[in-house]
N, C-alpha and C positions, 0 to 999 in steps of 0.2 A: 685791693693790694694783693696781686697774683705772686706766689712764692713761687715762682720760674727761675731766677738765676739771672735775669736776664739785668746788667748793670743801665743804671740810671745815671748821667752825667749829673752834676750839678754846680751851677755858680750862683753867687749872691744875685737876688733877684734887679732887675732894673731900675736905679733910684735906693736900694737898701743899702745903708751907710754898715758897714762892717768896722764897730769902736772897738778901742785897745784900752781895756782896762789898767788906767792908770795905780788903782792899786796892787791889782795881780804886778805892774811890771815892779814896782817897789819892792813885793814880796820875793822876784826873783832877785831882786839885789840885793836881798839880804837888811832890808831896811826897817828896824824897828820899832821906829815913832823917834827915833834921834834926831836933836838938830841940825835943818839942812841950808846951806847957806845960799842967798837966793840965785846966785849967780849958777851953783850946780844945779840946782831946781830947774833954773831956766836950760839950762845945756840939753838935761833931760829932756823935757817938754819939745823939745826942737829934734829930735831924735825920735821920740815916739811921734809927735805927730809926720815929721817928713815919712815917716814909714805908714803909718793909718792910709796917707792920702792916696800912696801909692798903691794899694792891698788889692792887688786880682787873684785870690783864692780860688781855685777848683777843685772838687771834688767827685767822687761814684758811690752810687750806693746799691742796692740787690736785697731782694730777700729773698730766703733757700729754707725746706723745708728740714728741721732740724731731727736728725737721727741719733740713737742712744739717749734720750732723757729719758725711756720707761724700763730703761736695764738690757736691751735689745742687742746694744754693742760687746765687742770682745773688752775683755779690761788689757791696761797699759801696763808698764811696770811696777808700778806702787800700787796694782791693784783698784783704781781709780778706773770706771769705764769712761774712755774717752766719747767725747761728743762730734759728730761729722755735721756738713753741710751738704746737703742732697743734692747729686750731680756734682760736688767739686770734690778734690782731693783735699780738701781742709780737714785736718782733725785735730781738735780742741781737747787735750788731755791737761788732766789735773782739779782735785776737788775742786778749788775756787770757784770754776766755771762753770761746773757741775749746778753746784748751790745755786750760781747768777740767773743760769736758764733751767732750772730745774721742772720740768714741766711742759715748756715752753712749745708750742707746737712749731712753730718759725722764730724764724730768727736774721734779721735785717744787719749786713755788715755793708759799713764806711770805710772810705777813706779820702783825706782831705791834706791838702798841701799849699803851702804859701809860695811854693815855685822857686826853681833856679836863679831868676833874677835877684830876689831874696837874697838866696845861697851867695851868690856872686857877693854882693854888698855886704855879707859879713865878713867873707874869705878877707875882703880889700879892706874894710875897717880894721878885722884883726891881724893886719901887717902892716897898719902906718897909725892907728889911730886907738888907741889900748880903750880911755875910758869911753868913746864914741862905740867902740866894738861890745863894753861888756854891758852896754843898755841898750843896742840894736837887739844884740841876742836875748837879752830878756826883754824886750817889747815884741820882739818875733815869737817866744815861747807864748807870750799873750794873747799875741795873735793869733796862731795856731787851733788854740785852746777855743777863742772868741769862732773862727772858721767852724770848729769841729764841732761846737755849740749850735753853730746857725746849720748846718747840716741835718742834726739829730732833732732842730726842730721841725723841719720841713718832714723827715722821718714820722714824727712824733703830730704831725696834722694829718698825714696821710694815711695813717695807724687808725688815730682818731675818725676819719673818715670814712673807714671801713668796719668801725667799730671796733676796734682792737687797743689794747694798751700796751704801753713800751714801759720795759725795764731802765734803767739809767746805762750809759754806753759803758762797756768792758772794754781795754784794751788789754794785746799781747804784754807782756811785763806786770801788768797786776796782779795780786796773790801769785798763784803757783803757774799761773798760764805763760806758758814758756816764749819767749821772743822767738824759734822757732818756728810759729805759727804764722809769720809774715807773709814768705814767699808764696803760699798757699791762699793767704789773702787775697795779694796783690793779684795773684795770675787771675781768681775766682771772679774779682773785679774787673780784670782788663786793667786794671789801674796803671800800669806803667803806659800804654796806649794811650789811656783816655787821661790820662795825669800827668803822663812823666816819671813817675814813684816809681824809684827798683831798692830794692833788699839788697845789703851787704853782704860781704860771705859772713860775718857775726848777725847777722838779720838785724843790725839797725838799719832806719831808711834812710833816704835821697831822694830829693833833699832832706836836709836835717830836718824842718821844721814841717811834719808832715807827720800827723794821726794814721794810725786805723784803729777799728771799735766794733763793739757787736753789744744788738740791743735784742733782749727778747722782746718776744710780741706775742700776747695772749687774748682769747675772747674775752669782753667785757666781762669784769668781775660784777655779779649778784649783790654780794654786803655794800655796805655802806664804808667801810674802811679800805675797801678797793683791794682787796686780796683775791688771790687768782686762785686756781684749784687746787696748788699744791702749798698753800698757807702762806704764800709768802706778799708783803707789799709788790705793786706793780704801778707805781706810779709816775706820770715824766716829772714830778717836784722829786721825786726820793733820790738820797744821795748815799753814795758809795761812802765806807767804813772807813777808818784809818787804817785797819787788820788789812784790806789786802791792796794796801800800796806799801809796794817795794822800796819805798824810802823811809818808812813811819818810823824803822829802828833808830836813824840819824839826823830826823829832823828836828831842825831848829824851831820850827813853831811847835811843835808839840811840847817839847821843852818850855816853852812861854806860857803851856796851855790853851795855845790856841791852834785853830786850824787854816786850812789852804781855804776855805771859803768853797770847796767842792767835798767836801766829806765830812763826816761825822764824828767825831772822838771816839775809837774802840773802846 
């Protein structure tokens, strides 16, 4: 696994079914084990699966040797050295990410898109068809999610196979990592080329249902608990905290005491 920069296309392989977790899309509707009546049940199911069948996700992926994790960089505003990618104009300010790749010698960044077509079929559902629109869009946030998953596993064999372990993926918008960071993604990838994917002038993407993510990548840990040199887990099971997702302050599962099913209770 050469740390060149140089982006790697990818699609789900030939034969590999890309599922839409039915409960993730629940969870985006807001669905909390209340009764449902079969006929809405059914509506659902016909909405997520026409959408499963259809799913041609593309994504790029790159790995870049990662600058500032040993103190090396200038600091940003708050004091915080930000972290670059070797050869791109990306740089990653703010604790959060600091902590994520601390150490990290490389550092493998995604991104992954459900595509225009997608985009199209919401646009058209959410102007003729309200409740067909508000379970497209949470079966596509699922999908998305499901896409940027099978990515980071191909990521996380290749890791594997050079003996290296990955961190769980970071994207822009978690803890303090400013959405900012996009355009700098996207270009470092190629990704609007090789994807499609452009940044907003607010750095949301386009299409909507479209990740980007940054995984560290460290040499095999020695211990038995699989900690890398700078004390921390590096594992591909370990999952991201509630602390540094941007929604934890107003979510409704936490309130229940439960979580998204990709994080861990802060």
């Amino acid at each position: 696994m050469d740390a060149t920069g140089v982006p790697t296309p990818w699609t789900p392989g030939a034969g590999e079914h890309l599922a839409i977790d039915r409960a993730e899309v629940l969870r985006y509707l807001g669905y909390a084990g209340q009764e449902m009546e079969p006929e809405l049940a059914d509506r659902i199911e016909a909405v997520v699966a026409a959408l499963e069948a259809s799913l041609a996700p593309r994504g790029v992926w790159a790995v870049f040797a990662l600058r500032g994790t040993d103190g090396d960089a200038p600091e940003d505003t708050d004091g915080t050295p930000p972290l670059s990618l070797d050869g791109s104009t990306v740089e990653l300010a703010g604790r959060d990410i600091r902590r994520h790749l601390a150490r990290a010698p490389w550092c493998a960044a995604l991104a992954v898109t459900l595509g225009m077509d997608v985009e199209r079929r919401l646009r058209t559902a959410g102007s003729q068809h309200p409740l067909e629109a508000a379970v497209l869009d949470a079966a596509a946030s699922a999908a998305v999610e499901a896409a940027a998953d099978a990515l980071n596993t191909e990521v996380e064999h290749r890791a594997a196979a050079a003996n290296l372990l990955c961190t769980w993926r970071f994207s822009p918008g978690y803890g303090d990592l400013p959405l900012d960071a996009q355009p700098g993604l996207l270009a470092a990838l190629n990704a609007t080329r090789l994807c499609g994917i452009t940044a907003t002038p607010t750095n949301l993407l386009m299409p909507t249902k479209s990740v980007t993510a940054l995984v560290g990548l460290f040499p095999q840990a020695a211990d038995a608990d699989g900690r890398n040199q700078a004390g921390q887990t590096a594992r591909p099971d370990a999952r991201p905290a509630c602390a540094t997702c941007r929604f934890a302050s107003g979510c409704s599962l936490r309130a229940r005491g439960e979580t998204c099913g990709r994080s861990a209770p802060a």
